[in-house]
N, C-alpha and C positions, 0 to 999 in steps of 0.2 A: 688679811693682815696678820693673823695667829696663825702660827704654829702649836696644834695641840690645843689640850684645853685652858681655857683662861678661868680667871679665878675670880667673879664680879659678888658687892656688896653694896647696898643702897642703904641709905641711914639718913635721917629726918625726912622722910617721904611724907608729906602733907597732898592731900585730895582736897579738892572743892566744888562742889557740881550743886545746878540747878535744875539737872535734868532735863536740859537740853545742848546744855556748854556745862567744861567742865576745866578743869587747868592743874598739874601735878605739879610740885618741886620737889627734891630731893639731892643728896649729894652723894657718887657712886665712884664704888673707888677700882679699879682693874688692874688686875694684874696679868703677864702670863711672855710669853716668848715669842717676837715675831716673826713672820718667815725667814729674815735675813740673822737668826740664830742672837737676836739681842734683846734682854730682857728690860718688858716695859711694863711698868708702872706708875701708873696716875690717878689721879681725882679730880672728877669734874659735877661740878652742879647742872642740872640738866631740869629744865622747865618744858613741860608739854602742855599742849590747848588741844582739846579734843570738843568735838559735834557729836553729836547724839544722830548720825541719820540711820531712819528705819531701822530702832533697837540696836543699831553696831555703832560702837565707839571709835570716831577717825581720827588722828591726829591730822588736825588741821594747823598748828605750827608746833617750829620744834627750837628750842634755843639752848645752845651747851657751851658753856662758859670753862674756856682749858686757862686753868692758871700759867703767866709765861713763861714760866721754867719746864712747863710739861712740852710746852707746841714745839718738839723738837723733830717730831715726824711729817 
């Protein structure tokens, strides 16, 4: 989807785990050029659910909230 390097920041990233589930939220902002030469930038809140199986951490769901003025792609 990029062209080149993209420029990403995550800011209030909250962890929570029981050591066997575990769930992040955070809000991450990107920026950078995409292949069709137009520059994009947005911010979105992004929530992950992860399982613990055998010591590796999976993301078992994933939910990312585009505010409406970004979902133009």
């Amino acid at each position: 989807m990029f062209k080149g390097p993209i420029n990403a920041e995550v800011n209030d990233l909250v962890i929570n785990s029981d050591g066997k589930i575990a769930y992040s939220r955070g809000v991450q902002h990107v920026s950078g050029t995409t292949n069709e030469d137009t520059p994009f930038d947005a911010t979105f809140r992004i929530t992950d659910v992860y399982r613990n199986s055998h010591g590796k951490w999976v993301i078992v769901q994933e939910h990312i909230l585009v505010p409406p003025h970004a979902a133009r792609w």
